[in-house]
LOVEX-853131 format. One record per residue (C-alpha): x, y, z. Coordinates in steps of 0.02 Angstrom, whole numbers, padded with zeros to 5 digits, always signed. Layout:
BEGIN
XYZ...
END
This chain:
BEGIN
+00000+00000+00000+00074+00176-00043+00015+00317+00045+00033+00495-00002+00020+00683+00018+00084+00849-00034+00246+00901+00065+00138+01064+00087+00041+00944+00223+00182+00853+00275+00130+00866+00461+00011+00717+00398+00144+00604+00339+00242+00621+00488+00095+00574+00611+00069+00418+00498+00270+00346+00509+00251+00404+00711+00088+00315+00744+00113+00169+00613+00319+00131+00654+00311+00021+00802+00112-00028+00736+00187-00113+00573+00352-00187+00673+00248-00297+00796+00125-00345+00636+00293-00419+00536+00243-00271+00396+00357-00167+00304+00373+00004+00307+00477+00140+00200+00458+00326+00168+00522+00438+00012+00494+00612-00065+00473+00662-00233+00392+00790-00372+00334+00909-00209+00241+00759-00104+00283+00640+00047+00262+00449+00031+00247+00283+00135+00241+00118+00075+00166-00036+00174+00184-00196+00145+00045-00262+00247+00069-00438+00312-00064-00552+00288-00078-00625+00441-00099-00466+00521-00198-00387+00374-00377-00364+00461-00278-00255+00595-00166-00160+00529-00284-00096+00393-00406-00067+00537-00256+00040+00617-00210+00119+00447-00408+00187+00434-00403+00241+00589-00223+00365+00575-00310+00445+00381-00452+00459+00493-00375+00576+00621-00281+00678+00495-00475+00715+00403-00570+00750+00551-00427+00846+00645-00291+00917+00515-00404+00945+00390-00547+00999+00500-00466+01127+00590-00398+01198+00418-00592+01205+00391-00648+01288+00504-00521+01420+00531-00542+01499+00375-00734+01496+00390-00753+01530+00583-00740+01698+00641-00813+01768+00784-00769+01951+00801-00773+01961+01006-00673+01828+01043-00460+01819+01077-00357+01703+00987-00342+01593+01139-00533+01585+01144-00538+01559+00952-00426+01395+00971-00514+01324+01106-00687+01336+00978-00608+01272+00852-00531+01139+00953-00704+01091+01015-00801+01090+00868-00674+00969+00785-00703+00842+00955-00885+00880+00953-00909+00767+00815-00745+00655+00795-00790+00473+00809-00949+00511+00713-00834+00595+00589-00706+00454+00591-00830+00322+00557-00900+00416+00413-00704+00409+00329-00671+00241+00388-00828+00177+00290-00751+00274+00117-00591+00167+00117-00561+00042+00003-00428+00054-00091-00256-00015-00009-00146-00007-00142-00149+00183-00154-00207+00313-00070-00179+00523-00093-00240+00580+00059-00282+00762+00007-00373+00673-00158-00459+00582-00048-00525+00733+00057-00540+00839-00073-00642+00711-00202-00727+00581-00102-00757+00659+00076-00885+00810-00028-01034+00749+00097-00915+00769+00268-00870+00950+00170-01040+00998+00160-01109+00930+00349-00966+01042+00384-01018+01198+00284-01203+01192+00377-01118+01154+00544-01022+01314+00527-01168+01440+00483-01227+01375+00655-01077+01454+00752-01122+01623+00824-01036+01758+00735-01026+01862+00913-01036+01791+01085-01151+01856+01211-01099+01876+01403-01068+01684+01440-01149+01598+01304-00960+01565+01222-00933+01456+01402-01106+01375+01372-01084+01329+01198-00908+01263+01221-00944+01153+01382-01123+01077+01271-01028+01027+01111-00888+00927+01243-01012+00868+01340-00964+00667+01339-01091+00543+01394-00957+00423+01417-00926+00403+01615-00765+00282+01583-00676+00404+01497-00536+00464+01611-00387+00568+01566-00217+00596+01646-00147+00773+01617+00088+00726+01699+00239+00795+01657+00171+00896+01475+00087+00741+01416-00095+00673+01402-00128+00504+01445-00284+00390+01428-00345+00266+01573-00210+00127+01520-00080+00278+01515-00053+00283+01338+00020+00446+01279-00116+00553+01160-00069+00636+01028-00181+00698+00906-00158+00873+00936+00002+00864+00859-00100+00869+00707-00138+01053+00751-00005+01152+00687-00019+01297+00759-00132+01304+00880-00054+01386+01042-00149+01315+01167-00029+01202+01251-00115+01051+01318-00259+01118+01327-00287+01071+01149-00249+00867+01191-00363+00885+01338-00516+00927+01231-00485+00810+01072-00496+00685+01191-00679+00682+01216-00645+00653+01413-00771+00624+01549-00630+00627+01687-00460+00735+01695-00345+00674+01850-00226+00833+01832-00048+00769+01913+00065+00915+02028+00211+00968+01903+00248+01076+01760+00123+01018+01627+00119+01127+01458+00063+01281+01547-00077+01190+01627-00020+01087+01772+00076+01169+01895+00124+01110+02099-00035+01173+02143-00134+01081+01998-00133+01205+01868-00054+01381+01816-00131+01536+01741-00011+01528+01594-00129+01570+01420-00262+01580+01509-00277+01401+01527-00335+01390+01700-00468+01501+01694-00542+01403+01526-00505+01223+01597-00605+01259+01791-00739+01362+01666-00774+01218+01536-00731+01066+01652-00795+01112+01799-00819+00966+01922-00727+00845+01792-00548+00907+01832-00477+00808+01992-00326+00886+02065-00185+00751+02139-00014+00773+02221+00073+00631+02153+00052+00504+02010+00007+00318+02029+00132+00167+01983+00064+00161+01797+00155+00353+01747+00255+00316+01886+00349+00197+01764+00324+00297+01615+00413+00449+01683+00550+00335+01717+00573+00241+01557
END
């Protein structure tokens, strides 16, 4: 399978050899990337007895680079909401990609077929025209201006999660899920300076354990600094989600030693 994109977007290709590297070692697959005539390239060659997963896994990395990369290109040209900072403007975009990511995922999953090649910006330009256009009408929906709190209000509805299990660690600059796997979609979103903050909401949480200790402007030794803002947008969305410890259990315990 080759993969492709301009060089222009070559933020893409990278996340693909970081997420896929170790991905196609343990599946016995090759994997090899090259430049040429202004785009990036990988080439897989998928193992068949770990075919099923790895194009599962392969599905799901073009996913994230549509609904996030792409999405946030999206929407920053089209969103613009005249009373708002650019902190504020990040953390609305930032939402309004997560608001709608798995459905968004599943809907690009289901439109690949092809595994012998795939130009991921011919892709989303030619066959992802009906996630455009759900897009378009979601964006006339936006408020141009913000009323006295009703940017708080509509931020904190589109990330409301109904999932209770879905518990985030925020130690040492890095986001981890409930097994303490690092997250890292938002390095998809070049940028966008919100520090962490930006992991934190892509990650469609229900939980945040924030850990004491310098943590991309957010976590600080007495759970969380005033750096961008952050703190005053993380207590204001979060609320009663955000749990405040002094010291990390034995799962980061070992990752901040390894």
């Amino acid at each position: 399978m080759i993969i492709s994109n301009s060089s222009a977007d070559l933020i893409t290709i990278n996340y693909l050899k970081r997420e896929l590297t170790d991905i196609c070692a343990s599946s016995k697959s090759g994997m090899e990337s090259y430049s040429g005539s202004g785009a990036e390239f990988i080439e897989i060659d998928i193992s068949k007895q770990y075919e099923t997963f790895l194009k599962a896994m392969i599905k799901d990395k073009i996913a994230d680079i549509i609904t996030i990369y792409y999405k946030y290109i999206f929407f920053k040209k089209r969103v613009k909401c005249s009373n708002l900072c650019e902190f504020e403007r990040e953390i609305l975009l930032c939402s309004v990609i997560s608001a709608d990511l798995e459905d968004d995922k599943r809907e690009v999953k289901n439109q690949i077929n092809n595994f012998d090649a795939l130009p991921i910006d011919g892709f989303y330009n030619f066959t992802m025209k009906n996630l455009k256009y759900k897009w378009l009408e979601l964006s006339n929906y936006i408020p141009k201006v913000f009323m006295k709190n009703q940017y708080i209000d509509f931020v904190s509805f589109l990330l409301e999660n109904e999932s209770a299990s879905k518990k985030i660690y925020v130690y040492n600059d890095n986001v981890y899920d409930k097994h303490y796997n690092p997250l890292t979609k938002s390095t998809l979103l070049e940028g966008c300076e919100i520090g962490v903050l930006k992991e934190i909401i892509l990650s469609r949480c229900n939980e945040i354990e924030i850990i004491s200790g310098k943590s991309g402007g957010v976590s600080t030794e007495n759970g969380i600094s005033a750096e961008g803002d952050a703190e005053k947008y993380l207590k204001q969305i979060y609320k009663s989600r955000i749990v405040y410890k002094a010291e990390c259990g034995e799962g980061l315990k070992r990752l901040s030693t390894t």
